[in-house]
NURO-529465 format. One line per 5 residues: number of its first residue (from 1); for each residue z, x, y of N, C-alpha, C. Coordinates in steps of 0.001 Angstrom, whole numbers, plus 500000, padded with zeros to 6 digits. Each point is the difference from the previous one (the first is absolute). Example, Ala and Ser with C-alpha at 12.3 -4.5 7.8 and 13.67 -1.06 7.14 Angstrom:
1 = 507800,513190,494310,500000,499110,501190,500000,500900,501200 ~ 499280,499650,501050,500060,500820,501190,500730,499230,501090
***
This chain:
1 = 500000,500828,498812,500000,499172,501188,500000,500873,501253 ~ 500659,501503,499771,500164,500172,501264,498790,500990,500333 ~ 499024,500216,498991,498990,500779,499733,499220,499525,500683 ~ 499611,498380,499840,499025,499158,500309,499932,500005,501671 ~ 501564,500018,500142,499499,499828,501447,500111,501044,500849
6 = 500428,501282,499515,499697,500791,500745,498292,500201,500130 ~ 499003,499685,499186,498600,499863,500497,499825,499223,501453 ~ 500635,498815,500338,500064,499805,500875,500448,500231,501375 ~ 501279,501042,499713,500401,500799,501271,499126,501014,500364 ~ 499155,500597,498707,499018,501260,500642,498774,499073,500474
11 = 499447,498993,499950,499152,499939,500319,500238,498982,501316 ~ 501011,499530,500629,501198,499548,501190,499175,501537,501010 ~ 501137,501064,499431,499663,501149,500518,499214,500314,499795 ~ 498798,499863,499885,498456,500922,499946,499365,498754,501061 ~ 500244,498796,500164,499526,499328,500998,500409,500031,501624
16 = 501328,500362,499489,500681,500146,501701,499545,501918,500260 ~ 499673,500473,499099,499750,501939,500057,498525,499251,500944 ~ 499122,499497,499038,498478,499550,500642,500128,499683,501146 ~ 500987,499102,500211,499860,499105,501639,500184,501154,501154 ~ 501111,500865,499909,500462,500758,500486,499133,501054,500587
21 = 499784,500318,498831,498377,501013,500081,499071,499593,500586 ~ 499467,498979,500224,498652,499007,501187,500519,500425,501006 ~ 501531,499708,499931,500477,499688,501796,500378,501720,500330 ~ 500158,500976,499362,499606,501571,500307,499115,500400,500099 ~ 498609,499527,499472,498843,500492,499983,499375,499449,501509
26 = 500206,498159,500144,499547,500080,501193,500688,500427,501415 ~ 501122,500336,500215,500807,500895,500872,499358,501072,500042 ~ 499821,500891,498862,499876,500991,499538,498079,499999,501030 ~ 499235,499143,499626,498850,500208,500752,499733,499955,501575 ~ 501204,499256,500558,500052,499931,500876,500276,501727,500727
31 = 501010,500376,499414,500404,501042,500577,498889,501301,499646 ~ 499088,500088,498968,499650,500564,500091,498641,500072,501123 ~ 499754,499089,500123,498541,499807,501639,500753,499780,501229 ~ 501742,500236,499668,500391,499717,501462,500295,501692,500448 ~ 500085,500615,498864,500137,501500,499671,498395,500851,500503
36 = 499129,499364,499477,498758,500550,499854,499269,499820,501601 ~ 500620,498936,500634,499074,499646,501308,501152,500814,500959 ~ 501303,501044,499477,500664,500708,500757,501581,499162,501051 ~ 499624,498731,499248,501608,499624,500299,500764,500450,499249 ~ 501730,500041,500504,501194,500107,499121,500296,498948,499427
41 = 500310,500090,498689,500666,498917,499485,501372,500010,499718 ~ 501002,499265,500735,501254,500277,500200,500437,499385,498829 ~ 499747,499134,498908,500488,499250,498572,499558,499327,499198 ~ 499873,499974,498962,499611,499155,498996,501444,499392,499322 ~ 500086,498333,500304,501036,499488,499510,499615,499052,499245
46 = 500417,500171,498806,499573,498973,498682,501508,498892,500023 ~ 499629,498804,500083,501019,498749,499737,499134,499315,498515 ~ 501004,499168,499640,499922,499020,499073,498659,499819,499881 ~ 499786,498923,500989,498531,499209,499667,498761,500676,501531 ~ 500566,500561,500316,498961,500867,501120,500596,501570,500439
51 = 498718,500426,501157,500485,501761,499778,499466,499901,501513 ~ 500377,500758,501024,499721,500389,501271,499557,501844,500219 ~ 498934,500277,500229,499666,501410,500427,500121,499857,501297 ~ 501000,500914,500914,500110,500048,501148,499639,501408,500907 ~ 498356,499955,500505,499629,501583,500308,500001,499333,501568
56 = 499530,501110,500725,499713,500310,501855,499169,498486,500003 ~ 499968,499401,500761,499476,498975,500842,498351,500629,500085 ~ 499192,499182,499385,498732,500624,500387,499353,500061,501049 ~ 498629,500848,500397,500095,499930,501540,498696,498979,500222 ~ 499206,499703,498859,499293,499226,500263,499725,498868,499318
61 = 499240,498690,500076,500020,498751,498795,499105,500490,499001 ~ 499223,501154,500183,498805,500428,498831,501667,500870,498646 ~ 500396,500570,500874,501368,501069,499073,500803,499287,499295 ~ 500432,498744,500806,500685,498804,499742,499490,498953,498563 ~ 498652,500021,499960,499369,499187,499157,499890,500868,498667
66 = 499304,501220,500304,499880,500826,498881,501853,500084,499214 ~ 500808,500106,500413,501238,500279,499533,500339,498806,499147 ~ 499882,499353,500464,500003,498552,499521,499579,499519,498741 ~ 498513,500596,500059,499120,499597,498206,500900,501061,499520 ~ 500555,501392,500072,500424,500982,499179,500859,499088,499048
71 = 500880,499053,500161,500732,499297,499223,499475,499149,498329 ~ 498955,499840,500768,499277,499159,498983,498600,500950,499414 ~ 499992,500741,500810,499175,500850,498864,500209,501123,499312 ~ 501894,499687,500365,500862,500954,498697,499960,498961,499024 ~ 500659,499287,500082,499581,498870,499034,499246,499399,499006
76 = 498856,500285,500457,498432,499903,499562,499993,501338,499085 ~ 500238,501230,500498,500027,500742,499184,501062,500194,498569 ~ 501053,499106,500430,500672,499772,498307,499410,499090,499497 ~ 499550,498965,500443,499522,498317,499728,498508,500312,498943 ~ 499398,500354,500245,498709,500483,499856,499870,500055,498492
81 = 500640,501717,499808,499916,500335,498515,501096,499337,499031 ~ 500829,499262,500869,500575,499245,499069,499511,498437,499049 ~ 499135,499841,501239,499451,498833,499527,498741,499976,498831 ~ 499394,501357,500447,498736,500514,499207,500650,499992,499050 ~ 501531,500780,499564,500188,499976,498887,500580,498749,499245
86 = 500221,498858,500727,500095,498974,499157,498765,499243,499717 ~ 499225,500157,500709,498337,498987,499879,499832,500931,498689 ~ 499710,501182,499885,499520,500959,498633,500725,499872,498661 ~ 501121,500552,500108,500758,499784,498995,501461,498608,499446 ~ 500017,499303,501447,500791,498532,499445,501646,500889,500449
91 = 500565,498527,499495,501257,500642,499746,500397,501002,499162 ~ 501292,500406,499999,500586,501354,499100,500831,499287,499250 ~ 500441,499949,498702,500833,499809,499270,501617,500212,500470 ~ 500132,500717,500992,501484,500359,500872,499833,499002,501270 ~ 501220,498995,499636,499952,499639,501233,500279,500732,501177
96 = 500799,501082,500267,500185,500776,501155,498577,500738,500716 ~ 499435,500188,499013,499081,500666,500447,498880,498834,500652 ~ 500202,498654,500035,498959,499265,499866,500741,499281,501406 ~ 501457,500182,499917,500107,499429,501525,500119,500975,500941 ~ 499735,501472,499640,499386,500621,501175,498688,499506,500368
101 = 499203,500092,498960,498402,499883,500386,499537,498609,500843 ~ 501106,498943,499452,499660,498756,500500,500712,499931,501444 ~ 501156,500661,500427,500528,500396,501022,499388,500831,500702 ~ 499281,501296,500125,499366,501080,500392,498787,499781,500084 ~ 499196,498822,499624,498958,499948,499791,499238,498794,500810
106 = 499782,498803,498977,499812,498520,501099,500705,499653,500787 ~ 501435,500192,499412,501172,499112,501207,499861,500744,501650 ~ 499578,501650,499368,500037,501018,501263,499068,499386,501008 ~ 499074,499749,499346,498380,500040,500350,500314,498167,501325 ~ 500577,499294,498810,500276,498557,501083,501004,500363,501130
111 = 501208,500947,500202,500628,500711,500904,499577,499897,501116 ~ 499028,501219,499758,499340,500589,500928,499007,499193,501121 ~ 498840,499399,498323,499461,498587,500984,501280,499026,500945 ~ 500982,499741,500073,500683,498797,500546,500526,501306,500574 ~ 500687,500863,500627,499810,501220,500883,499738,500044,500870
116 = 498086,499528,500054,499134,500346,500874,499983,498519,500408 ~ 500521,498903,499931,499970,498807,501137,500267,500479,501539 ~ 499331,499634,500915,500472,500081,501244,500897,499711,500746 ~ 501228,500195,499062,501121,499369,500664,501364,501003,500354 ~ 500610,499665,500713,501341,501477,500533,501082,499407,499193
121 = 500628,500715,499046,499681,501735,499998,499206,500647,499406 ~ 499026,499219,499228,499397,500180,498478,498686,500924,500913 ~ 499483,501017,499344,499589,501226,499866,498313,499402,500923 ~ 499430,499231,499759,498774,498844,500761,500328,500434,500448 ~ 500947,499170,500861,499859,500490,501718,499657,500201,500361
126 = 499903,501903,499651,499609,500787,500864,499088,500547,499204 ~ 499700,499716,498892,498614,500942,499086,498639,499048,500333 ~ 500075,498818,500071,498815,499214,500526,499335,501099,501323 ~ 500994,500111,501200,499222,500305,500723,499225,501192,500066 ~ 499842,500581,498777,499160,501241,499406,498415,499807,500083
131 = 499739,498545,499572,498724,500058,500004,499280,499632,501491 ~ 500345,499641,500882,499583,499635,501317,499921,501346,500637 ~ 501219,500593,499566,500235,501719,501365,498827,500797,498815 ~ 499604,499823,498813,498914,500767,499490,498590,500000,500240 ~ 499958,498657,500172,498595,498991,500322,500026,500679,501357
136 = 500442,499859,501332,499870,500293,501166,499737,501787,500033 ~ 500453,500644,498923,500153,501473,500221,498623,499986,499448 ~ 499697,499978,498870,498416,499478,499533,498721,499878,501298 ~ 500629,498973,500458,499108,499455,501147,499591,500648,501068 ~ 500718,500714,500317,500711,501159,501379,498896,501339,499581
141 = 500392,500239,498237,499061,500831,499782,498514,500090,499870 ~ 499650,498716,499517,498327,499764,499778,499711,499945,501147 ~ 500782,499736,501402,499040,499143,501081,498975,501482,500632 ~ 498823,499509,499829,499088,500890,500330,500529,500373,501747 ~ 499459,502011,500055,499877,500150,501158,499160,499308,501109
146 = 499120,499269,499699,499096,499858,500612,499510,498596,499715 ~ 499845,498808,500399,499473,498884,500035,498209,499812,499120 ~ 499804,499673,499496,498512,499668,499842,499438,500314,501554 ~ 500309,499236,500324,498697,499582,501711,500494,501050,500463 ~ 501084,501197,500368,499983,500827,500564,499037,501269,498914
151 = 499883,500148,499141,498965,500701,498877,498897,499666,500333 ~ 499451,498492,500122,498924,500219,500414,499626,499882,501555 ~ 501084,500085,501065,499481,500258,501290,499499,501699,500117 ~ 500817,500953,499597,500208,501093,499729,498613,500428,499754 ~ 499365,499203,498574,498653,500228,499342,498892,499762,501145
156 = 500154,498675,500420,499444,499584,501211,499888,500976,501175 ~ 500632,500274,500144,500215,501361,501707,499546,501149,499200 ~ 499983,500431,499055,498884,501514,499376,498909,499600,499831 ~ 499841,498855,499752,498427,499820,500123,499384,499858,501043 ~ 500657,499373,501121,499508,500141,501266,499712,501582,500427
161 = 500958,501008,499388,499811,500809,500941,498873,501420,499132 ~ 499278,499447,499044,499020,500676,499441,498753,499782,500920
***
C-alpha cells in the first residue's frame, strides 16, 4: 500500500519540478536578452504560480518588446522538443516522466500562448508592440533615397543637357 502510492508522490513531484522549470526557463529568457541588449538584471524571483525578472528599465519600446518575447521563447525552447517527443514516441510507461513531458511540453506551450494576451501584467503587453516598432524600422529602411519622379526629373535634366 505504501509502495503504490509513493508512485504518486514522485510523479506529484516531477509535475510541480516541470511547472517550476517553465517558470525558470521563462525568467530565465527574459534575463538573458535583458543581459544581451546590455541591461542589468537586478533578479530573478521564482514564486509559486509566477516568476518576476527584474533588470534596468529599458531605454526604448523596441528593447522593451524584444525582452518581453525572451520569456516565451525560453519556453518554446523547452515546449518544442518536448512535445516532438510525445507526437513520436506517445507516452512513457513512467508516470513521472510523462508528467514532465505533459507539463514541459503542451501545458508549457498553452502558458506561454495565454502569456502573450495583451493584458497587464501578462508578458503581451509589451511583446505585441514588437511588431509595429519592426514594421516601421523596416519601412524607414526600404524608403528609397529618391522618389520615382525625382529619378526621373534628374533623367529628364541630362537629357536636356546633351
Amino acid at each position: 500500500m505504501i509502495i503504490a502510492g509513493l508512485d504518486h508522490i514522485i510523479t506529484t513531484i516531477a509535475g510541480i519540478t516541470a511547472y517550476l522549470l517553465l517558470i525558470i526557463i521563462h525568467e530565465l529568457g527574459h534575463q538573458f536578452l535583458a543581459s544581451r541588449l546590455g541591461y542589468g538584471v537586478v533578479s530573478v524571483e521564482i514564486y509559486p504560480v509566477h516568476g518576476i525578472c527584474r533588470f534596468d528599465h529599458p531605454e526604448t519600446k523596441l528593447d522593451a518588446a524584444i525582452i518581453a518575447w525572451g520569456g516565451v521563447v525560453g519556453q518554446m525552447f523547452m515546449a518544442i522538443p518536448m512535445i516532438v517527443r510525445l507526437v513520436i514516441w506517445g507516452d512513457s510507461r513512467f508516470s513521472a516522466l510523462n508528467a514532465l513531458l505533459e507539463i514541459g511540453g503542451p501545458m508549457n506551450a498553452v502558458i506561454a500562448v495565454f502569456n502573450l494576451i495583451p493584458i497587464r501584467p501578462l508578458d503581451g503587453a509589451t511583446a505585441w508592440s514588437l511588431m509595429p516598432l519592426l514594421w516601421a524600422r523596416w519601412r524607414k529602411r526600404r524608403k528609397p533615397e529618391k522618389t520615382a519622379l525625382e529619378v526621373f526629373e534628374e533623367i529628364v535634366e541630362k537629357s536636356k543637357r546633351r
